[in-house]
C-alpha positions as CSV (number, residue, x, y, z in Angstrom):
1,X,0.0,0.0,0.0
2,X,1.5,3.5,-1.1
3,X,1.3,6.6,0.4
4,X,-1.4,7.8,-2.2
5,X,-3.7,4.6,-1.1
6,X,-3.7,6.0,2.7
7,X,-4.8,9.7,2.1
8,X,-8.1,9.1,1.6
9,X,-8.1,7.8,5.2
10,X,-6.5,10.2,6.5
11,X,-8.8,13.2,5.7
12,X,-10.9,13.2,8.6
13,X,-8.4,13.1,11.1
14,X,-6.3,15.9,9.4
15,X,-9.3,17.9,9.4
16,X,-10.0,17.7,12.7
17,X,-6.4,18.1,13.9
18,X,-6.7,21.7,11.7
19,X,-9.4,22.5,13.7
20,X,-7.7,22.0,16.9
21,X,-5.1,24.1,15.6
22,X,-6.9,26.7,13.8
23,X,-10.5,27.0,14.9
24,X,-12.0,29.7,13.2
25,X,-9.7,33.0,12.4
26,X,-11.1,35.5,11.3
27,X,-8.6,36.3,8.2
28,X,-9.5,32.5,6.3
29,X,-12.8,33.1,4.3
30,X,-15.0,30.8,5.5
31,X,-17.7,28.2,3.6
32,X,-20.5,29.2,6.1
33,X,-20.6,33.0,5.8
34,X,-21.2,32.0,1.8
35,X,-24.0,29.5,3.1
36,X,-25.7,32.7,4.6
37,X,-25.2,34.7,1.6
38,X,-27.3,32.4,-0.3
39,X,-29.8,31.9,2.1
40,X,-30.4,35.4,2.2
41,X,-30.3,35.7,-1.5
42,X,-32.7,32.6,-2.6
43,X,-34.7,33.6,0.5
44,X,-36.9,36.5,-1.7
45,X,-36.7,34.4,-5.0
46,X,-38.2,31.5,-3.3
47,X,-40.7,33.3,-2.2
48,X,-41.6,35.2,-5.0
49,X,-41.5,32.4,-7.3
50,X,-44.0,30.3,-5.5
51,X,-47.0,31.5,-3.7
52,X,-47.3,28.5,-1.8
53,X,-45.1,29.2,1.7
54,X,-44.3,25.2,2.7
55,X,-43.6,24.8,-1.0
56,X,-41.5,27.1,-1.5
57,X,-39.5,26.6,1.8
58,X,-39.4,23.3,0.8
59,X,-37.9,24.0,-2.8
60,X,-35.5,26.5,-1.0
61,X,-34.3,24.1,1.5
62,X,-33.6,21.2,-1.2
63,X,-32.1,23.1,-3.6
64,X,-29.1,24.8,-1.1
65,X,-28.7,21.6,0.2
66,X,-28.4,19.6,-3.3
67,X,-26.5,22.4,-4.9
68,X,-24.0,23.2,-2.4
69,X,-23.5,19.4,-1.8
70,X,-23.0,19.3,-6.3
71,X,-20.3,22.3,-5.7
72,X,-18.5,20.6,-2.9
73,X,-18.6,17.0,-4.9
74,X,-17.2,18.7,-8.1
75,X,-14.7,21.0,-5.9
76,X,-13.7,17.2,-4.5
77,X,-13.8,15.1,-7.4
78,X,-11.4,17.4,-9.3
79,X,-8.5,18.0,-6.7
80,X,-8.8,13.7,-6.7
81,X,-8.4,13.8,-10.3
82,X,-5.6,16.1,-10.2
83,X,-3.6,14.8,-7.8
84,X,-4.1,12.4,-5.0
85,X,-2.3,14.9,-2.5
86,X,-4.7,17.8,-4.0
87,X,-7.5,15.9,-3.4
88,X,-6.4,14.9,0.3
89,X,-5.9,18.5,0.5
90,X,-9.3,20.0,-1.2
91,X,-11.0,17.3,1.4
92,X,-9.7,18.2,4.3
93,X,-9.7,21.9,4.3
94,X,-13.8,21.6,3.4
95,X,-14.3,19.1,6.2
96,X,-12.4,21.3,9.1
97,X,-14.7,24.2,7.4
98,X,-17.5,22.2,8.7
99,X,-16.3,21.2,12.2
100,X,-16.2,23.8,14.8
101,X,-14.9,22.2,18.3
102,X,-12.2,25.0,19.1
103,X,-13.9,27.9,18.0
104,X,-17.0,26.9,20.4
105,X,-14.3,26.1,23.2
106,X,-12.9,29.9,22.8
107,X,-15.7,31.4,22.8
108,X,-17.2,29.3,25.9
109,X,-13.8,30.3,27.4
110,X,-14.2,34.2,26.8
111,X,-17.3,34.3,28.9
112,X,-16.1,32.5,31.5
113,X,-13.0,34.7,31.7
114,X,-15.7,37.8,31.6
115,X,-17.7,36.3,34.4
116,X,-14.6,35.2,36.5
117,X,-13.5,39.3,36.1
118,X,-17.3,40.3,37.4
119,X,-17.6,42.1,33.9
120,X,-21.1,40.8,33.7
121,X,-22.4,43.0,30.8
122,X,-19.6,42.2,28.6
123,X,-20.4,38.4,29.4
124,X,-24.0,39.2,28.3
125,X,-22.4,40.9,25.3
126,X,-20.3,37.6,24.4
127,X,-23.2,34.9,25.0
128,X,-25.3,36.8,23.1
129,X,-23.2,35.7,19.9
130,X,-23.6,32.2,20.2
131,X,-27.2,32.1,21.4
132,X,-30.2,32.6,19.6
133,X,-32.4,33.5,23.1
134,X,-33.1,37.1,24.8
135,X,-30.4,38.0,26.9
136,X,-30.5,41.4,28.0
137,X,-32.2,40.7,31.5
138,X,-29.5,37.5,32.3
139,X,-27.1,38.0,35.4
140,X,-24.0,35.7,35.8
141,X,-25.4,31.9,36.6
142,X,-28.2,32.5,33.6
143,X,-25.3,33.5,31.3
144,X,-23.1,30.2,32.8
145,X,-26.3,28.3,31.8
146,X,-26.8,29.5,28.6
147,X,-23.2,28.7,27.9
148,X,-23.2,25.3,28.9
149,X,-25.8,24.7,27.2
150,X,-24.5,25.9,23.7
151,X,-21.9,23.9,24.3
152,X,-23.4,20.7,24.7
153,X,-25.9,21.1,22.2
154,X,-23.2,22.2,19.5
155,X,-20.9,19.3,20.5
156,X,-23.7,17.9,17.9
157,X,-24.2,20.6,15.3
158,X,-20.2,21.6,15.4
159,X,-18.4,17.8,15.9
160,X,-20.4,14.9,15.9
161,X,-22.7,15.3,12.7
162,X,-20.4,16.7,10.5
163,X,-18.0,13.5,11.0
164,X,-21.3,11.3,10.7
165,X,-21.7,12.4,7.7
166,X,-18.5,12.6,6.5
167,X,-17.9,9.1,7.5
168,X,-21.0,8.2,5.1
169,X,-20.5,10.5,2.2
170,X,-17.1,11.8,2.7
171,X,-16.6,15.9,2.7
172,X,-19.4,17.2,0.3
173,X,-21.9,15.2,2.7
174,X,-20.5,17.1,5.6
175,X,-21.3,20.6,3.6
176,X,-24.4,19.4,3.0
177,X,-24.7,18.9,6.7
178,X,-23.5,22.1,7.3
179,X,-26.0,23.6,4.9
180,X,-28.8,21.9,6.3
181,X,-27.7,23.5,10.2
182,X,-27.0,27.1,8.6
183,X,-30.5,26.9,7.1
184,X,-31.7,25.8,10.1
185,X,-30.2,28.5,12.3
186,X,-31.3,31.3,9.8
187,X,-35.2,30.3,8.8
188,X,-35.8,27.6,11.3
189,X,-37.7,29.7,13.4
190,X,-41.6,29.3,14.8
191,X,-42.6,33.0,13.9
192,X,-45.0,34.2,12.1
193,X,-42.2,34.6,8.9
194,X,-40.8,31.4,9.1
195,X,-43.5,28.9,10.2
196,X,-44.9,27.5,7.5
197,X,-41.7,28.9,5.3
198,X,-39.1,27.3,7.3
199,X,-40.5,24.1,8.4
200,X,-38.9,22.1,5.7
201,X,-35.6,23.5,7.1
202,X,-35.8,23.1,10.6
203,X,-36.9,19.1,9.8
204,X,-34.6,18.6,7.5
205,X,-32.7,19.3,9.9
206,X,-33.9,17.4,13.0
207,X,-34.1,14.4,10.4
208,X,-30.1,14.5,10.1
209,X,-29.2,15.0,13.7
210,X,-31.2,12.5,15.1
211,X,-28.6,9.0,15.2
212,X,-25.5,11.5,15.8
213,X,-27.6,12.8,19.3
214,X,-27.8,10.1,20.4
215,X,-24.6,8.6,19.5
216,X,-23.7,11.5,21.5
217,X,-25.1,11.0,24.6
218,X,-23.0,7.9,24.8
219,X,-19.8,9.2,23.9
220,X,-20.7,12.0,26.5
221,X,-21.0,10.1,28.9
222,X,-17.4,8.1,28.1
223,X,-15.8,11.5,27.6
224,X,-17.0,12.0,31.4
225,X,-14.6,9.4,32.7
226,X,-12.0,11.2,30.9
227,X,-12.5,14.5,32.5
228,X,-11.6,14.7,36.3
229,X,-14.9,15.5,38.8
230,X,-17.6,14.2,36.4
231,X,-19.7,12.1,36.9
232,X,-20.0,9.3,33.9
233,X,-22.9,7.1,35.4
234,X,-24.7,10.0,36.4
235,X,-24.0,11.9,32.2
236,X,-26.0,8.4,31.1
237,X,-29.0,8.1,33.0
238,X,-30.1,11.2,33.1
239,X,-29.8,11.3,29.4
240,X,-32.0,8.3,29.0
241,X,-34.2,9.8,31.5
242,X,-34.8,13.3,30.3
243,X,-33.6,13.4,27.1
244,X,-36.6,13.2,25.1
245,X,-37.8,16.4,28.0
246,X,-36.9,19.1,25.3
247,X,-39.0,21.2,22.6
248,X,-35.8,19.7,20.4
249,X,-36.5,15.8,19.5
250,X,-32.5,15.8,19.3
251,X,-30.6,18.6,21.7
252,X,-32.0,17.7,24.9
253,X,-29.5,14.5,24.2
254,X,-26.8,16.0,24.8
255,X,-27.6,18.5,26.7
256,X,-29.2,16.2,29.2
257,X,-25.8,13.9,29.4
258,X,-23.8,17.2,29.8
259,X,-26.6,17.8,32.6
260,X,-25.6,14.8,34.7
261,X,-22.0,14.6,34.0
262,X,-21.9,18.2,35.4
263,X,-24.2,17.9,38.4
264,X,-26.4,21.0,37.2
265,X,-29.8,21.6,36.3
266,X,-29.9,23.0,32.1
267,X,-33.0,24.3,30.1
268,X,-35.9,25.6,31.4
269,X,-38.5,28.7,30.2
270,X,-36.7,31.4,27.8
271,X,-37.4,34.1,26.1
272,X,-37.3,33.9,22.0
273,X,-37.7,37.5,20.1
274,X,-39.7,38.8,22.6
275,X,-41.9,35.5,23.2
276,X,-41.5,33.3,26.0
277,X,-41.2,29.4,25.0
278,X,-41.9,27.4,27.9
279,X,-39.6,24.3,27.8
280,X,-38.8,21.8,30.8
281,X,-36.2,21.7,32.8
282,X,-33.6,18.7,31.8
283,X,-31.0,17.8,35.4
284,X,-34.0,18.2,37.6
285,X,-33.1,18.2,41.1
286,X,-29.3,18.6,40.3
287,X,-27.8,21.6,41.0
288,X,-27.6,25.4,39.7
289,X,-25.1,25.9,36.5
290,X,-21.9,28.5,38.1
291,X,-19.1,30.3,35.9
292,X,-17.1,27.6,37.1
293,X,-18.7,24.9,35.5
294,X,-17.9,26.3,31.6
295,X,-14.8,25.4,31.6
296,X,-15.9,21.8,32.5
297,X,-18.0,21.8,29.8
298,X,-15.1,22.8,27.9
299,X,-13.1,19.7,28.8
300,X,-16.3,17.7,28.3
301,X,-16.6,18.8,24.6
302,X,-13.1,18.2,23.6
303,X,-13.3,14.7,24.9
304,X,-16.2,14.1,23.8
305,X,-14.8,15.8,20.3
306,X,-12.0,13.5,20.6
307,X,-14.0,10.1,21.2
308,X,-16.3,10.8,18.0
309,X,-12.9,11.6,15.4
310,X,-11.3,8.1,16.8
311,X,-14.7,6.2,16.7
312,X,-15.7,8.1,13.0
313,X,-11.9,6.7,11.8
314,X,-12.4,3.1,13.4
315,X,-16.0,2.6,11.8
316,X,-14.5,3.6,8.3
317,X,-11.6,1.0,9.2
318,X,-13.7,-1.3,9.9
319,X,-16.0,-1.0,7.2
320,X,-13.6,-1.3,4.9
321,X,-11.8,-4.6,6.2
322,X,-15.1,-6.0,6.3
């Protein structure tokens, strides 16, 4: 076996080890901000094409995802073409575009750096980047909270489905992925705008994360030994207790699992735009989320990061030998 016969195995580790290293700096142009671009662009054509709203979010939602996941395969099947060592290359820059473990570890990490300072409003300021909820009334533990909890329901979104995927359909899957979140994240909203419009989206969307959040829970809760002062038992019963206790039919997973492992009590009634959406506590009886327990996280997600790259390599191994 030559060197050329091993790079296609080796993209998926070499993409995650680039995300380690890199995360997401601001000078690389990045994939995503694109996938926004054209959501924002097809958005009005969409709608203006076809009268029908579910239709036309429909045809909106399917046609990102198929074309971007065309682009990416063509982008791919050329660099192979050219050169084995291009195409190792075009693969695994797209696939550590798609995975975003370090980024959401330095951001969690800001916040708790803000909180440990008692700079609470810049903490607000900070956590309001990487939440989609109404933060201007949060103090210091409902910041901590929403910060854990980004960070264990995007050990999903940012990690674990993108290798899923990748694992199944190599890097153009994974943008495909990633389209399907970003549309999710932009239209996939219960308002009067986007209800019947992006409903396709947002279960498209549920409809791909659903194996990888549960997959996760387990890996969680094995990332928990890993990680001094967790508590792995505790990470998988409460996630098969409570994790179907969220308006999600995927995040309270692993946010449930990062719940136990942690000792704290996640979730509970927020504020969305201006309207309150009443969802149930997931930890209940454990205890309240602090500043100190982000960083925790922090070392959670990594491991748990960690875990799903060695398991995603050893499943293609094994696929392969059998």
């Amino acid at each position: 076996m030559t060197v050329a016969d091993l790079l296609p195995w080796l993209t998926i580790p070499a993409a995650f080890a680039l995300d380690a290293m890199l995360g997401d700096p601001r000078w690389l142009p990045h994939p995503v901000r694109w996938m926004g671009w054209t959501i924002a662009k097809a958005e009005p054509l969409c709608r203006k094409w076809i009268a029908d709203e579910r239709l036309a979010g429909l045809c909106f939602a399917l046609g990102l995802i198929v074309g971007w996941w065309g682009l990416a395969a063509l982008v791919v099947g050329v660099g192979w073409r050219l050169h084995g060592v291009i195409g190792f290359a075009v693969e695994t820059v797209l696939l550590f575009y798609c995975l975003s473990a370090r980024s959401l570890g330095q951001a969690a990490m800001a916040i708790h750096r803000s909180l440990a300072a008692g700079a609470v409003d810049q903490a607000r300021s900070e956590v309001a980047m990487i939440v989609g909820r109404d933060v201007e009334r949060y103090q210091a533990g409902d910041i901590a909270r929403a910060t854990v909890e980004t960070v264990a329901e995007n050990v999903v979104d940012g990690v674990l489905s993108p290798l899923f995927f990748a694992a199944i359909g190599g890097a153009p899957l994974a943008v495909a992925y990633k389209m399907v979140n970003t549309l999710d994240s932009m239209v996939g909203y219960k308002n009067p705008r986007y209800l019947l419009f992006g409903r396709a989206a947002a279960r498209i969307d549920d409809a791909s994360n659903f194996v990888p959040a549960r997959l996760a829970a387990l890996l969680i809760g094995l990332a928990a030994r890993l990680c001094p002062g967790l508590d792995a038992r505790r990470a998988l019963v409460t996630a098969w207790r409570e994790g179907s206790h969220h308006g999600s039919p995927n995040a309270g997973y692993p946010e449930a699992a990062f719940a136990g492992a942690l000792g704290v009590c996640l979730n509970g009634p927020n504020y969305y735009h201006g309207v309150l959406v009443d969802k149930p506590y997931i930890g209940i009886g454990l205890g309240a989320v602090e500043s100190a327990h982000i960083p925790l996280a922090c070392c959670l997600m990594t491991r748990t990061a960690l875990l799903g790259c060695g398991a995603t390599w050893l499943g293609l191994v094994a696929a392969a030998i059998l």
